[in-house]
N, C-alpha and C positions, 0 to 999 in steps of 0.2 A: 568586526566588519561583516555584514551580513552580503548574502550572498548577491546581489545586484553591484552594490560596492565595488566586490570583488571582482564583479566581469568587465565593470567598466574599465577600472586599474590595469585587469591582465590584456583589455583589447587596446586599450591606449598604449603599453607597453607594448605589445605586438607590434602597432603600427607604427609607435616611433622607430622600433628599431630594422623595422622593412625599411623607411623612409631611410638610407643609408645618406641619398642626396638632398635630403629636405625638400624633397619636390611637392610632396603635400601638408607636412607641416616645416615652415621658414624656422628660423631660427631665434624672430622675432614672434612666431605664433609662440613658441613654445616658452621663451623670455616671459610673455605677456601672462601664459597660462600657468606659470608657476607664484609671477609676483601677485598675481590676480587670487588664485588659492593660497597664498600666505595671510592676505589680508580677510578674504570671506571665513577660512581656520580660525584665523584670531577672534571674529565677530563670533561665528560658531560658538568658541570655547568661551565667549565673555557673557552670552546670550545664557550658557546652561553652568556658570561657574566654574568651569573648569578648566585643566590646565591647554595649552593646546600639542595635539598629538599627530605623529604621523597619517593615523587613521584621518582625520579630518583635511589635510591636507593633499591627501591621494584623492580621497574624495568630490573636494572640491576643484583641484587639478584635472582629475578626468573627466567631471562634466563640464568644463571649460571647454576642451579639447573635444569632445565628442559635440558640442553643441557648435562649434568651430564648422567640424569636420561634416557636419548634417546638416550644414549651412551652404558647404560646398559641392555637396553633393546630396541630393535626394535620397539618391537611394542606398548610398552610406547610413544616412540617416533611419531611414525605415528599419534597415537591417538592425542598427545601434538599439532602436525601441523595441523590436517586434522581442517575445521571450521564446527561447532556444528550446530545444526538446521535444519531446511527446510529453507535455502536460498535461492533458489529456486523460492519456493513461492512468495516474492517481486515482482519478474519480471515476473511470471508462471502469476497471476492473472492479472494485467494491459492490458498484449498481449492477453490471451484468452476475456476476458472484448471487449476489440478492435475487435475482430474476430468475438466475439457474435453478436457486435450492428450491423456492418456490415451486420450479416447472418441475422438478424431480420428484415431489412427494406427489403429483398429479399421473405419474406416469402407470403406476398399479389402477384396479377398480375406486374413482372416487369415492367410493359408500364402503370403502373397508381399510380397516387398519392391519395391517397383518404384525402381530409381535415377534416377527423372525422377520422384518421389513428390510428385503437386501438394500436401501438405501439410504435407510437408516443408521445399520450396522456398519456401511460401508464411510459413511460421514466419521465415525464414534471411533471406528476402526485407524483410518487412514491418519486421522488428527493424534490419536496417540502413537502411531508410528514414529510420525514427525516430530512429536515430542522426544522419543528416545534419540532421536536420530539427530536432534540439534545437542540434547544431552553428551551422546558418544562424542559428536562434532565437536564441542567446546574441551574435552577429555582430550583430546588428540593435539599434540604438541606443534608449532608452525603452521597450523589450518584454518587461519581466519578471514579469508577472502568468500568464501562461500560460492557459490555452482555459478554466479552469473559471467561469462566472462566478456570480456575487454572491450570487442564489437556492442555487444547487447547494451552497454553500460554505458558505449560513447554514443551508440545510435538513443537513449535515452535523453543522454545530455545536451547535446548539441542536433537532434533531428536527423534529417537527411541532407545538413551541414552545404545547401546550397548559397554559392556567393556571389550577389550581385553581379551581373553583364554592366559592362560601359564604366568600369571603374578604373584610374589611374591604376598601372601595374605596383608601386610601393603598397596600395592599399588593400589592392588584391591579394601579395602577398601577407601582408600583416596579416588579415581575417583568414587564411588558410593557416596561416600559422598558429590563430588566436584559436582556432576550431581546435587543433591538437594539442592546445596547450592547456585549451579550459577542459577538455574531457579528462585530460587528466588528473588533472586540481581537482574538477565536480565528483572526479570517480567516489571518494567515501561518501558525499551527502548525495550520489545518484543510490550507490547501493545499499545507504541507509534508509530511503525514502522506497527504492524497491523490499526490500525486508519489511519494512510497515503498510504498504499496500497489499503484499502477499498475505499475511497476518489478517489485515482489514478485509480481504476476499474471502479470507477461510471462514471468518467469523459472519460476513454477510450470508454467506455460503447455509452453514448451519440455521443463522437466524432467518435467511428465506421458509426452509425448510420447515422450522417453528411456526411462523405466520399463517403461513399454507395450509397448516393441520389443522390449527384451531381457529381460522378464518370457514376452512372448510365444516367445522364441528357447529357452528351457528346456526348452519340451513342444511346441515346435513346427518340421518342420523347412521351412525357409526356403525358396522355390521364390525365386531372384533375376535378374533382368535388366533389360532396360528394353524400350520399343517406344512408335515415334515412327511419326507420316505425315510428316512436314517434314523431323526431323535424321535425317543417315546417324552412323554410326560415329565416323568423324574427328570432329565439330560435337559427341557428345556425350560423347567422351574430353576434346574441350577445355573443356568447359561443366564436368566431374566435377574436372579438373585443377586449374580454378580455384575452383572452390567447396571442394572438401578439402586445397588448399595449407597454407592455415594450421594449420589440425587437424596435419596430417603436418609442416609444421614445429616446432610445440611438441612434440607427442606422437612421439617417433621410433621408437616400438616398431606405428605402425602401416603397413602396407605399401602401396606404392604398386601401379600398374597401368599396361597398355600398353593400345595401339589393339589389341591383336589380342587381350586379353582380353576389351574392351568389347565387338567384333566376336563372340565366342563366348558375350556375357550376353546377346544378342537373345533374346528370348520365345520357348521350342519348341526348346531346346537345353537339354541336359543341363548341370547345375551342381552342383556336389559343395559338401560340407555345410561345408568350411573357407572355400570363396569365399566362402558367403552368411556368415561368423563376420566376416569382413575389412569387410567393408560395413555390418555393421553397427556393428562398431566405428566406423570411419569418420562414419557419420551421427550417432551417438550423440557422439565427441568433436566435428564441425563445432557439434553444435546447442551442447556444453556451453560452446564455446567462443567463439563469436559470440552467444548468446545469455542461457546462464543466469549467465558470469560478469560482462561487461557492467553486465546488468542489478542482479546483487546488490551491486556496485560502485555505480552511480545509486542503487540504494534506499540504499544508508549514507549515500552524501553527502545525499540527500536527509533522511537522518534527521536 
């Protein structure tokens, strides 16, 4: 039963059983709505071979009844069609996510890269946090609702769950009732859908950032080094060592560096235009690879 199905079902069940008096749906509506979806079930299941099922039957039952009910009232109706939630949001977050990383590699001097780039570090940093941190989370016994709670999950599901003015009081109630009853049915596909939008931001997030650099590296030539008060040379060949090992392990077409290169990227020394190409490769395969595959890997299973 997919998820439309299922709201029709649980809202038609709401209202019938508000309707205590049959005030809006008779007894002969409901008579009518049942023999009516026994017969369109049977065509259904004769139509695709197969046998016929309660699924088809609820189905066809409550869009009887709701198309009854949208009949008799407009703005039942509207409500019945319009869809619930901030849907929105799915796609609101990934794009803004994208637009951010992009704005954040802009925020240092356009004409330089800096190999100690706090924004960098801070993307590469923050992402394998969260990786350990859903790692411990899955370790940990009884913990599997995850940080979103109850409010956050129903105002997702159901929006800001306004119900039609100038409705029959049974119907009023049904759809108040239906609002509390679907957020909590929708809770696992609300907070599976937020887990894979989360995922999809981190990863726009990252790949903004990617875009940016090497969008900017077209029309722009690259001034590259680094410059620290704390670390000398040695401390920040082995801090570069480690953070682009894996990047230069899978990707072999990109080139490694020595101490006496790192030594010659100080700020106020000359850098020719193929160093700062290597570097950028370099930061653009680290992020693509600790961050934006990762995470679109989490958003599937999450789907």
């Amino acid at each position: 039963m997919n998820e439309q199905v299922a709201r029709n079902v649980v809202l038609v069940r709401a209202i019938e059983s508000a309707d205590v008096n049959h005030a809006v749906l008779s007894d002969d509506d409901r008579k009518y709505a049942s023999r009516s979806a026994k017969e369109l079930a049977a065509w259904q299941a004769a139509d695709s071979k197969s046998a016929v099922t309660q699924h088809h039957f609820l189905q066809q039952r409550s869009e009887q009844i709701l198309k009854r009910l949208g009949e008799r009232s407009p703005a039942f109706g509207a409500f019945a069609r319009r869809r619930l939630g901030l849907g929105g949001v799915w796609l609101a977050l990934p794009f803004l996510a994208f637009v951010s990383g992009a704005a954040i590699d802009r925020i240092a001097n356009p004409h330089r890269v800096d190999l100690l780039s706090a924004p960098f570090l801070l993307i590469i940093g923050w992402n394998l946090l969260v990786y350990l941190f859903m790692l411990v989370w899955a370790l940990v016994p009884g913990k599997r609702n995850g940080w979103a709670g109850p409010k956050l999950l129903a105002r997702l599901s159901v929006g800001k769950a306004a119900i039609p003015r100038k409705l029959p009081v049974p119907m009023a109630e049904g759809l108040a009732v239906f609002m509390g009853e679907w957020a909590t049915l929708s809770e696992p596909l609300t907070r599976a859908r937020l887990r894979r939008t989360i995922h999809l931001a981190a990863a726009c997030f990252a790949l903004g950032a990617i875009v940016s650099l090497y969008a900017r590296g077209l029309l722009t030539q690259y001034l590259i080094g680094w410059e620290s008060t704390f670390l000398d040379g040695r401390q920040v060949h082995t801090l570069l060592s480690w953070l682009f090992m894996p990047a230069m392990s899978v990707f072999h077409f990109l080139q490694g560096f020595s101490l006496a290169e790192i030594e010659l990227l100080r700020f106020g020394r000359a850098v020719n235009a193929a160093s700062g190409e290597r570097w950028v490769h370099l930061y653009g395969a680290t992020l693509l690879l600790l961050v934006v595959l990762p995470r679109l890997v989490l958003a599937g299973f999450a789907a």
